[in-house]
C-alpha positions in Angstrom: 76.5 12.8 2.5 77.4 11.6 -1.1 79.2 14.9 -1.6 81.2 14.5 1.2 82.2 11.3 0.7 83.2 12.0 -2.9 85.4 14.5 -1.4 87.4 12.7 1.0 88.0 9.8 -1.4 89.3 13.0 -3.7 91.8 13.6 -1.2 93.0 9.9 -0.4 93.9 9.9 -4.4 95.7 13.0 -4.1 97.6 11.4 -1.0 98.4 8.0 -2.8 99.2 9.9 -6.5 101.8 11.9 -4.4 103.1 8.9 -2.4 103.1 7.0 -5.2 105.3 9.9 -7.0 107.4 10.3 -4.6 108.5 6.5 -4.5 109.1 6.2 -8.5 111.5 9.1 -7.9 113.6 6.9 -5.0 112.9 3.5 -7.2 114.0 5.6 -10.4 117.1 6.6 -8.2 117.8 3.4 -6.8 117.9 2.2 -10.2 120.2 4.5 -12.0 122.6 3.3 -8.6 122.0 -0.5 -9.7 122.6 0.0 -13.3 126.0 2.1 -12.6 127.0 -0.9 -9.8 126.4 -3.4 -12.6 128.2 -1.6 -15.1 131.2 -2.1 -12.7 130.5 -5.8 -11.9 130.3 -6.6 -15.9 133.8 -5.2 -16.4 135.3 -6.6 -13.9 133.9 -9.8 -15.0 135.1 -9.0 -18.3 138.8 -8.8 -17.0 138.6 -11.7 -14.9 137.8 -13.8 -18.0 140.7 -12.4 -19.8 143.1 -13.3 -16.9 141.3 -17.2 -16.5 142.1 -17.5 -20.1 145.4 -16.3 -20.2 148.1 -19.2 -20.6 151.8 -19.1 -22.5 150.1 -18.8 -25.6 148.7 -15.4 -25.0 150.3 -14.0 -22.4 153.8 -13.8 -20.6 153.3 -16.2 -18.4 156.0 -19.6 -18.4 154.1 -22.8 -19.7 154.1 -24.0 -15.9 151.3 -21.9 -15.3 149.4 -23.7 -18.4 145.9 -25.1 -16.7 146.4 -28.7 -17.1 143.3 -30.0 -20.0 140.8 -32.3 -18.2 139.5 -35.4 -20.4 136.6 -37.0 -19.6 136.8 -40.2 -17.8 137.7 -42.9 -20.2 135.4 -46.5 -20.0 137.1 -49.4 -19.8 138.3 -51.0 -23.0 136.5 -54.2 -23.7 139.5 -55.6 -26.2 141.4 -58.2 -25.0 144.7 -56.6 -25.4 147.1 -56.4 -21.7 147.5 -53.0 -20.2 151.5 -52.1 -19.8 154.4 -52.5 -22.6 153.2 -54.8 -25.7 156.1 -58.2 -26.3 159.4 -57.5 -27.1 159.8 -53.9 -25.8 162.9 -53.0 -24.3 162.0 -51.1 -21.7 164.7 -48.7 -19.5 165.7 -50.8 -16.6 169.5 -50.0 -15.4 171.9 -52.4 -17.5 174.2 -55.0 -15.3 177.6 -54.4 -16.1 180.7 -57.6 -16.5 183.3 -54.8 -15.5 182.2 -53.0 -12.0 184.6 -50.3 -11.0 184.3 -51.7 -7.2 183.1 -55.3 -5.8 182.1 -55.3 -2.0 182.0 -58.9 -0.9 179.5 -60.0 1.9 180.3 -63.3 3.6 178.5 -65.6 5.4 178.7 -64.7 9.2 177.4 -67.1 12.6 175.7 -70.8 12.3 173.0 -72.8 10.6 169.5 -72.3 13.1 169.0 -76.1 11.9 172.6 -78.2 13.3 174.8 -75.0 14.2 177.7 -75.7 11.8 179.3 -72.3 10.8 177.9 -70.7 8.0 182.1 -69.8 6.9 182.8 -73.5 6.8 180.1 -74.6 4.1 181.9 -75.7 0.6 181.0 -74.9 -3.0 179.3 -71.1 -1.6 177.8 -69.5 -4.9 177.5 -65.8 -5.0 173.8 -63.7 -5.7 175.1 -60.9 -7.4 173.4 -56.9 -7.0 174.5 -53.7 -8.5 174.2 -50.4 -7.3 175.1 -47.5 -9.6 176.0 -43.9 -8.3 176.5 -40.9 -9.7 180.1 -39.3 -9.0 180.6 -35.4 -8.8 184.2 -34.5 -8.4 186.2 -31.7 -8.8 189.6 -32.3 -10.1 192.7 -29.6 -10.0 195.4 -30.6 -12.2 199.0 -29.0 -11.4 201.1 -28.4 -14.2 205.1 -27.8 -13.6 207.3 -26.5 -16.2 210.9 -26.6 -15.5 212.9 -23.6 -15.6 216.8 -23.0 -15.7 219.7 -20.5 -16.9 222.2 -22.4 -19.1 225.8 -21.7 -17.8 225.9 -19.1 -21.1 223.2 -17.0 -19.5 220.9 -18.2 -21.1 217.2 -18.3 -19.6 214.8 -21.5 -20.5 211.0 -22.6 -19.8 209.5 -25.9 -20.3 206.6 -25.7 -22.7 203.1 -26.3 -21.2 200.3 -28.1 -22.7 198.5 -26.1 -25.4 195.6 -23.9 -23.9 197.1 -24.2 -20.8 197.7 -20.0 -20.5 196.4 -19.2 -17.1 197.9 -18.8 -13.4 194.7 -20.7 -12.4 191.8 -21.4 -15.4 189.0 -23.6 -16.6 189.9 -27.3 -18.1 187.9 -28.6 -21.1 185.9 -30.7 -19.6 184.5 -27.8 -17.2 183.7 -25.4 -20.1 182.3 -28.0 -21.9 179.9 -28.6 -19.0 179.7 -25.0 -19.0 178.3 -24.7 -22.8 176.0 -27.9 -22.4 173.9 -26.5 -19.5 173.7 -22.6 -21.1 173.9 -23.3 -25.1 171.3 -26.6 -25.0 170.0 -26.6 -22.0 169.6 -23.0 -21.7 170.4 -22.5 -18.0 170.3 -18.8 -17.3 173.5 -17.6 -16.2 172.6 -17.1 -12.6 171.3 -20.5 -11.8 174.1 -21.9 -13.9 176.3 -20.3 -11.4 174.3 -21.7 -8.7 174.7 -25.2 -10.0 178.4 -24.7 -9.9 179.0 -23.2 -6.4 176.3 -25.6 -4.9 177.8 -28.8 -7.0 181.4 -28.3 -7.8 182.2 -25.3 -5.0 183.5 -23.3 -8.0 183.0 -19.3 -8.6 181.9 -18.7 -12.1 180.8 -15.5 -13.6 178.9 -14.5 -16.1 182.1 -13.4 -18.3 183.1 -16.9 -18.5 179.8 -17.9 -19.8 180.1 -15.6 -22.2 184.1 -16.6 -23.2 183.0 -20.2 -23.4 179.9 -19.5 -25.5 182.7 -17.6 -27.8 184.9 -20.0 -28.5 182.3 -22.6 -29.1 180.5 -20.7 -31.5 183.9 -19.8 -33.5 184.7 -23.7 -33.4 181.6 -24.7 -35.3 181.8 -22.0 -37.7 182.7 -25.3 -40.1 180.1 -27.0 -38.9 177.3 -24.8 -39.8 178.5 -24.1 -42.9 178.6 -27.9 -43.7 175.3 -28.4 -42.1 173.6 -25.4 -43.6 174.8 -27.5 -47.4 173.5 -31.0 -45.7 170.0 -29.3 -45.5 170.0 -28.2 -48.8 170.4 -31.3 -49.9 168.0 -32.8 -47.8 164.4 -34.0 -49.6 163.0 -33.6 -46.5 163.7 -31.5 -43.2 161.9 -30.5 -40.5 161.1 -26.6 -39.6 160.0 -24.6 -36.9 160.8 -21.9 -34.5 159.9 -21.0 -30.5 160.3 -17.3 -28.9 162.9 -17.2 -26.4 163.8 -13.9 -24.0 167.6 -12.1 -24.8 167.9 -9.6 -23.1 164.5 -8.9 -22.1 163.9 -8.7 -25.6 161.7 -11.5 -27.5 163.7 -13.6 -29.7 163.1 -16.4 -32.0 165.0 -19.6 -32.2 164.2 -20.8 -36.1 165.0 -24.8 -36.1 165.6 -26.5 -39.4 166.3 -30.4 -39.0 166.5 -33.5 -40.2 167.5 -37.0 -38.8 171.4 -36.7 -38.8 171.5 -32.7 -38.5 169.9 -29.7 -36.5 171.1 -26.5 -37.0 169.1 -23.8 -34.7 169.2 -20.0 -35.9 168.2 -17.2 -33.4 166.3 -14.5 -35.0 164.5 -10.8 -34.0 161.6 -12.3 -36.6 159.4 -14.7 -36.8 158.6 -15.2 -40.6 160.1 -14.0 -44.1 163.1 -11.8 -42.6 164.6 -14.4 -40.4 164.5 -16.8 -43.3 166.3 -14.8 -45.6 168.8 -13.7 -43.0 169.5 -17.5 -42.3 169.8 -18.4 -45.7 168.4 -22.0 -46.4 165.1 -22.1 -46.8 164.3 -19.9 -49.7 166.8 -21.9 -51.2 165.7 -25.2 -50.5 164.5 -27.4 -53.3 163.1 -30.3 -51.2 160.0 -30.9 -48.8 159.1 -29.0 -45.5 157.4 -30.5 -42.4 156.7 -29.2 -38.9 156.3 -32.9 -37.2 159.4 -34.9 -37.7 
């Protein structure tokens, strides 16, 4: 009986050894499956991070897209001082003007609700006075005429027209001015610029004329930056720095050197020692440099 016992628990071992084999070889697969889907799951974790932390400074993305920086909650400040703008600060408010261009008079119409005399008939009437300022956008087409004529020798004569006025139909001053402020300072691109002036003025405008009026701005203060460039020098202190900027597709930077009466902005392919030297001021400057001005 002992025998035969010893024998059949013999056999259960040899049943539960393989069993037991035979599920360290499905765990041991399984595993090898976990560890590759894991593998996976860290590197896409990996690149998720680098995309979360991705902001102008990194990346090519605008400084719109910046994630906005959440301070903690500030406790109230037990000092006495009022909340809003300290004594004597001017503040922004629209200025009342003496000289209005128009004046709309309101008069007093109908009866008193007390002893119904007529509101029109009441003496020494004071006026309360409110202003309301708008914004006028107008587009203005000036015609000129010269004068024309054969003299009774033959002769053929033009009246002279205004200097720059060259054109059968062309841009005034005041346009291309408007023209160079939103591209050159405000740095419009040229398509929404000539969004701004179909939508606003109903005027064409082409990317040529950008280009014309940038031209002939930057050939009129050719005097300028040489005068500046020798203001600078002379400066004992001025303020310097530089931001990348897009031409062409191509990154750019725009080196700033400044003080409190002049700014003279250089755009450059570099950033550091070759866009200096190219500009020319600072390695000859004498005085003090700053980057908060």
């Amino acid at each position: 009986m002992v025998g035969t016992h010893f024998l059949v628990g013999l056999g259960e071992c040899r049943i539960l050894i393989e069993a037991l084999l035979n599920l360290s070889i499905v765990l041991a697969g399984e595993l090898k499956v976990a560890n590759e889907r894991i593998k996976v799951l860290e590197d896409e974790v990996a690149e998720l991070k680098i995309r979360i932390n991705k902001d102008s400074h990194n990346s090519h993305n605008p400084p719109s897209s910046d994630k906005k920086k959440r301070y903690p909650d500030r406790k109230p400040s037990s000092t006495s001082k009022k909340s809003g703008a300290k004594p004597g600060h001017g503040g922004s408010n629209l200025a009342f003007t003496s000289t209005p261009d128009v004046i709309v008079t309101h008069k007093l119409k109908g009866h008193c609700n007390r002893c119904k005399t007529l509101l029109r008939d009441i003496k020494n009437k004071k006026m309360i006075k409110r202003q309301v300022v708008e914004v006028e956008i107008k587009k203005t087409t000036t015609e000129h005429q010269a004068e024309s004529g054969v003299c009774h020798c033959g002769e053929s004569h033009v009246a002279a027209f205004p200097f720059g006025v060259n054109a059968y139909v062309q841009y005034g001053e005041s346009a291309k001015s408007l023209v160079s402020y939103f591209s050159n300072y405000q740095l419009i691109p040229y398509k929404r610029l000539e969004e701004i002036f179909k939508d606003i003025f109903n005027l064409s405008l082409c990317e040529e004329t950008v280009h014309n009026v940038a031209d002939k701005t930057f050939n009129q203060l050719s005097n300028f930056e040489v005068s500046a460039k020798e203001y600078l020098l002379e400066s004992k202190l001025n303020h310097a720095d530089e931001t990348p900027v897009k031409v062409d597709k191509t990154k750019y930077y725009i080196h700033v050197l400044s003080n409190a009466a002049v700014a003279l902005s250089s755009p450059h392919a570099n950033r550091s020692k070759k866009a200096l030297e190219d500009i020319g001021i600072i390695p000859n400057y004498k005085g003090f440099l700053c980057d908060v001005f």
